[in-house]
C-alpha positions as CSV (number, residue, x, y, z in Angstrom):
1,X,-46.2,3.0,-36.4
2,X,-44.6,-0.6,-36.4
3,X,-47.1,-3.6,-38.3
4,X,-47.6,-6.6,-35.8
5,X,-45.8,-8.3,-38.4
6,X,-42.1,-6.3,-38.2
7,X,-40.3,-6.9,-35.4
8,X,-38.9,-3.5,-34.1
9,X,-35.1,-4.6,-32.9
10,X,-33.9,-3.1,-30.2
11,X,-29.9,-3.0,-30.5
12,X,-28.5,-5.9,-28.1
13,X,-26.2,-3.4,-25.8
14,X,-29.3,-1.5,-24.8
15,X,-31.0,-4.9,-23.8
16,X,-27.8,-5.8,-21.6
17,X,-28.1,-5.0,-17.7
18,X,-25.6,-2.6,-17.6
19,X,-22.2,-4.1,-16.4
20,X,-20.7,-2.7,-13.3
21,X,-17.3,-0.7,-14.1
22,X,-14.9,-1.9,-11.5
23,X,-14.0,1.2,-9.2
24,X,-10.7,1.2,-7.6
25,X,-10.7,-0.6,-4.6
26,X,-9.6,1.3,-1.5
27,X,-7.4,-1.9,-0.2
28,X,-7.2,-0.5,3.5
29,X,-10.5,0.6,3.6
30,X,-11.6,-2.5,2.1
31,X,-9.5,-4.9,5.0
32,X,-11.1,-2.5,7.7
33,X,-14.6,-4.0,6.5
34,X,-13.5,-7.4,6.5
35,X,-11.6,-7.3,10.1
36,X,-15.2,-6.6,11.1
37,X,-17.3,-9.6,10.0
38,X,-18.2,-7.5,6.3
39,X,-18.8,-9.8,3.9
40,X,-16.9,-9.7,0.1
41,X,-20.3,-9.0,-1.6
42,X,-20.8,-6.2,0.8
43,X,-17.7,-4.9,0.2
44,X,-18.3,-4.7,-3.4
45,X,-21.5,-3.0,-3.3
46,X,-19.7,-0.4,-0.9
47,X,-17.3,-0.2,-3.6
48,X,-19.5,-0.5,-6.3
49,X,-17.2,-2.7,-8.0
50,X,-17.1,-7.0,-8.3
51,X,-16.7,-9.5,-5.6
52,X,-13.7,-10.8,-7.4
53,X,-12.3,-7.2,-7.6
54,X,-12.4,-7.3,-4.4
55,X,-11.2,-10.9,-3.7
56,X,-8.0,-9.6,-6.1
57,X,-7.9,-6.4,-3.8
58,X,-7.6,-8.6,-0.5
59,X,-5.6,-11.5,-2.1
60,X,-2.3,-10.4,-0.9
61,X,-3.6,-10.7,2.8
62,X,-5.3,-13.9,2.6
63,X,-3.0,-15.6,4.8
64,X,-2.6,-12.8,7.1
65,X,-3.8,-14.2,10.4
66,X,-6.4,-11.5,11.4
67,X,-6.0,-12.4,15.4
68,X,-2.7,-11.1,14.9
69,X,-3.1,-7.9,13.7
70,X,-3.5,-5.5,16.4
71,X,-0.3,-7.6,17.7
72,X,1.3,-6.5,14.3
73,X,-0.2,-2.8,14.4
74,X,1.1,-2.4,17.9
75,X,4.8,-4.1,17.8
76,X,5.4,-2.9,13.6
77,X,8.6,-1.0,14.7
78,X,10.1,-3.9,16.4
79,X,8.5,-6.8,14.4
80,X,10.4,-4.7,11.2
81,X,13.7,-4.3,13.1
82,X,13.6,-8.2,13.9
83,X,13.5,-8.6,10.1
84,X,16.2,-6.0,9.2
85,X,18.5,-7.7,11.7
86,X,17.7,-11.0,10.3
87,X,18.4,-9.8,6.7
88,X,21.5,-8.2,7.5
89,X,22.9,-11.1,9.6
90,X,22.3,-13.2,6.4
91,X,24.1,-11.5,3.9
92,X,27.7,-12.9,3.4
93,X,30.8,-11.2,1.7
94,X,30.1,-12.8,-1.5
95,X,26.2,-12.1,-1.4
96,X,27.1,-8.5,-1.5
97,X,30.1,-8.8,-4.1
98,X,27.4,-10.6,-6.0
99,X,25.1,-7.6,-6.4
100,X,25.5,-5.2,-9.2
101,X,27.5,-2.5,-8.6
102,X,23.8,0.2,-8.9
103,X,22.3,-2.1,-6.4
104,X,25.9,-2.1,-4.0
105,X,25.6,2.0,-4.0
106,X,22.1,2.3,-3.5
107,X,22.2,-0.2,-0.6
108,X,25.0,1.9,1.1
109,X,23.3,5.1,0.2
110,X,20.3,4.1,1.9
111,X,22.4,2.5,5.1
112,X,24.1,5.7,5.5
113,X,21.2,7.8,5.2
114,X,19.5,5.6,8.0
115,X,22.6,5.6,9.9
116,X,22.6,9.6,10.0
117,X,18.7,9.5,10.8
118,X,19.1,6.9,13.9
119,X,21.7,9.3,15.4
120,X,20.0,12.9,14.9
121,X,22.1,13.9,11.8
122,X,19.7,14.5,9.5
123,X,17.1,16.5,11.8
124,X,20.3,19.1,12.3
125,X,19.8,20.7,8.5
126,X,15.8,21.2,9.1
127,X,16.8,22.6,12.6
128,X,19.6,24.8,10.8
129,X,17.1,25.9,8.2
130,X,14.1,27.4,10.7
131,X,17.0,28.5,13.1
132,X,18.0,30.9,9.5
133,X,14.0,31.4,8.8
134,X,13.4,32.8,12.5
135,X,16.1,35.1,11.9
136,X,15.1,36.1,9.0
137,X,12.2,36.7,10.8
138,X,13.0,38.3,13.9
139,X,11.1,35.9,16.0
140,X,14.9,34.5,17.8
């Protein structure tokens, strides 16, 4: 039994309301909330997590106008090509001579391969393949 005159001390850290561990915040999940009217406290008690982890979580959309985005969802194909044209058109001669020789390679590597997949070239080796696996098979 304690006196009434020591003071039992309790250790500080059990005293402490425990702290919240920030869970990872599902980002798509968490913009699907906010498109519909969910507040960013709300969000983070879904998430148990922090406001401001999820303020951080949404930060990179901030300036996303939310009107637009079914118009965005809808059109992404197009909206992306725009851009690809518009990057491609910019590049000069000299931007590309600029680039280091790794970056040159991997940019032509990855024209080609998109090149082959915009014309059907690279379906005909996964067609080949189960063409060889039905055989194998004897379902032909």
């Amino acid at each position: 039994m304690v006196a009434d005159n020591d003071k039992l001390t309790i250790p500080k850290a059990l005293t402490k309301r425990p702290r919240r561990k920030d869970a990872k915040v599902n980002v798509k999940k968490a913009l699907e909330l906010r498109l519909k009217g969910v507040s960013q406290a709300d969000i983070a008690r879904h998430f148990n997590c922090s406001r401001s982890a999820v303020t951080q979580a949404l930060a990179p959309y901030r300036d996303l106008p939310l009107d637009q985005l079914d118009a965005w969802k809808s059109h992404k194909g197009d909206l992306l090509e725009a851009y690809q044209v518009a990057l491609l058109q910019s590049l000069t001669p000299s931007d590309i001579k600029s680039m280091a020789p790794a970056s040159r390679i991997t940019a032509a590597a990855i024209l080609f391969d998109k090149a082959r997949l915009q014309r059907g070239e690279s379906t005909n080796n996964i067609s080949l393949f189960s063409r060889i696996v039905m055989a194998a098979c004897g379902d032909e």
